[in-house]
C-alpha positions in Angstrom: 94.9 112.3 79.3 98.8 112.4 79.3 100.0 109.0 77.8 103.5 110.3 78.3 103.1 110.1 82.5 101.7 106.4 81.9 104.8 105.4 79.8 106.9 106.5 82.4 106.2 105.1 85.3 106.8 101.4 84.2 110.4 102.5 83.5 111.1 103.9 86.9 109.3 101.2 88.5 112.2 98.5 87.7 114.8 101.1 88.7 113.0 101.4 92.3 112.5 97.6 92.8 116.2 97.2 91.9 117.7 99.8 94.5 115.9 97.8 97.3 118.2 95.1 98.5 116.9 91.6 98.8 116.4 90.5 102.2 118.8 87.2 102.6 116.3 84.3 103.3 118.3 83.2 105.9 118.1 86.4 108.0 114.0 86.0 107.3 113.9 82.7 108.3 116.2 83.5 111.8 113.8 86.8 112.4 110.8 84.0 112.2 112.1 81.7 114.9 113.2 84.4 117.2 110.2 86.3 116.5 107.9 83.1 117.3 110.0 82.5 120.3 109.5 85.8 121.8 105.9 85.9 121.1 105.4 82.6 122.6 107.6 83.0 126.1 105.8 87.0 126.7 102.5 85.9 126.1 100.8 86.8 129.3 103.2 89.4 130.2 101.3 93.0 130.7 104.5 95.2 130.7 105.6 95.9 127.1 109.1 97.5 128.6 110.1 94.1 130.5 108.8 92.3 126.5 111.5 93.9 125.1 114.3 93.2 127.2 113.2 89.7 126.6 116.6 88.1 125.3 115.0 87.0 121.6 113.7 90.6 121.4 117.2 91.8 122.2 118.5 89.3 119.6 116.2 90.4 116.6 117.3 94.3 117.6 121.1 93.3 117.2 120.2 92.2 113.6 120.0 95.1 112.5 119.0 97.3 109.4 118.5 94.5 107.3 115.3 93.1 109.3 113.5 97.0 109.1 111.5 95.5 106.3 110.1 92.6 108.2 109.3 94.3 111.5 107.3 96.9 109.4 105.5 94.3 108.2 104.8 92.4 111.2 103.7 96.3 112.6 100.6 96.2 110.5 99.7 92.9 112.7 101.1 93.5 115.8 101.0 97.1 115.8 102.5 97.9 119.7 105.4 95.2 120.2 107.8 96.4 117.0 107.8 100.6 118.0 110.7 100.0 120.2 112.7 98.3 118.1 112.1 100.0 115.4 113.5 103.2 117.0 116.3 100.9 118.8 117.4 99.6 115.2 117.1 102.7 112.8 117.9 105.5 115.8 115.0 107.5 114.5 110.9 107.9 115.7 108.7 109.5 113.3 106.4 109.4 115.8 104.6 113.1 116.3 104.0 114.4 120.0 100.0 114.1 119.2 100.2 110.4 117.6 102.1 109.2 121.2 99.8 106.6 123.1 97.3 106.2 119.7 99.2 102.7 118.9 97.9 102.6 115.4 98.8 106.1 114.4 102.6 105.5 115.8 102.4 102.5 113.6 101.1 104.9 111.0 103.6 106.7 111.4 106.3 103.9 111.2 105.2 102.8 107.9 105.0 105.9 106.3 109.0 106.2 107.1 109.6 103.1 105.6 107.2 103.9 102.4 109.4 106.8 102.2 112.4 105.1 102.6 112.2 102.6 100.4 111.6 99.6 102.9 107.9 98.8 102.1 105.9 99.9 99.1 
């Protein structure tokens, strides 16, 4: 067994932790309400396109960055409403051509970008 590999790894784990940025409880609690807002007044609505032109979708897209963290966390729940602004927000899609229309292997793919990112853990 290498103890040396064990010893390690709790010194780079502080160093990670510190490089993510702590998401400003206020900008948490505005993602919330808009978030719950959207959910509430689309519920019903088959078309996932007109969802997110919904104006508290639009809103929570114009927050930018900051909120990547929370939307990848609301992905694992609600795998299908966050894709779009996911890609909207960070200008990327780690979606692969095979994974397109499997919902939970785009959102797969979503959180492994973030893993890799430094978003999520």
């Amino acid at each position: 067994m290498n103890h040396n590999t064990k010893l390690t790894e709790p010194e780079n784990s502080p160093q990670l932790s510190e490089q993510k940025p702590k998401l400003d409880p206020e900008i948490a609690r505005k993602f919330s309400i808009l978030a719950d807002k959207w959910e509430t007044e689309v519920a019903g609505m088959s078309s996932t396109a007109r969802m997110s032109q919904h104006p508290a979708y639009q809103e929570i897209i114009q927050m930018g960055t900051e909120i990547v963290p929370l939307l990848l966390k609301e992905l694992q729940q609600n795998p299908l409403y966050w894709l779009s602004a996911l890609q909207e927000i960070t200008g990327e899609n780690p979606i692969k051509p095979e994974q397109r229309g499997r919902i939970k292997q785009m959102a797969t793919a979503w959180l492994e970008w973030g893993k890799e990112r430094g978003y999520t853990e």
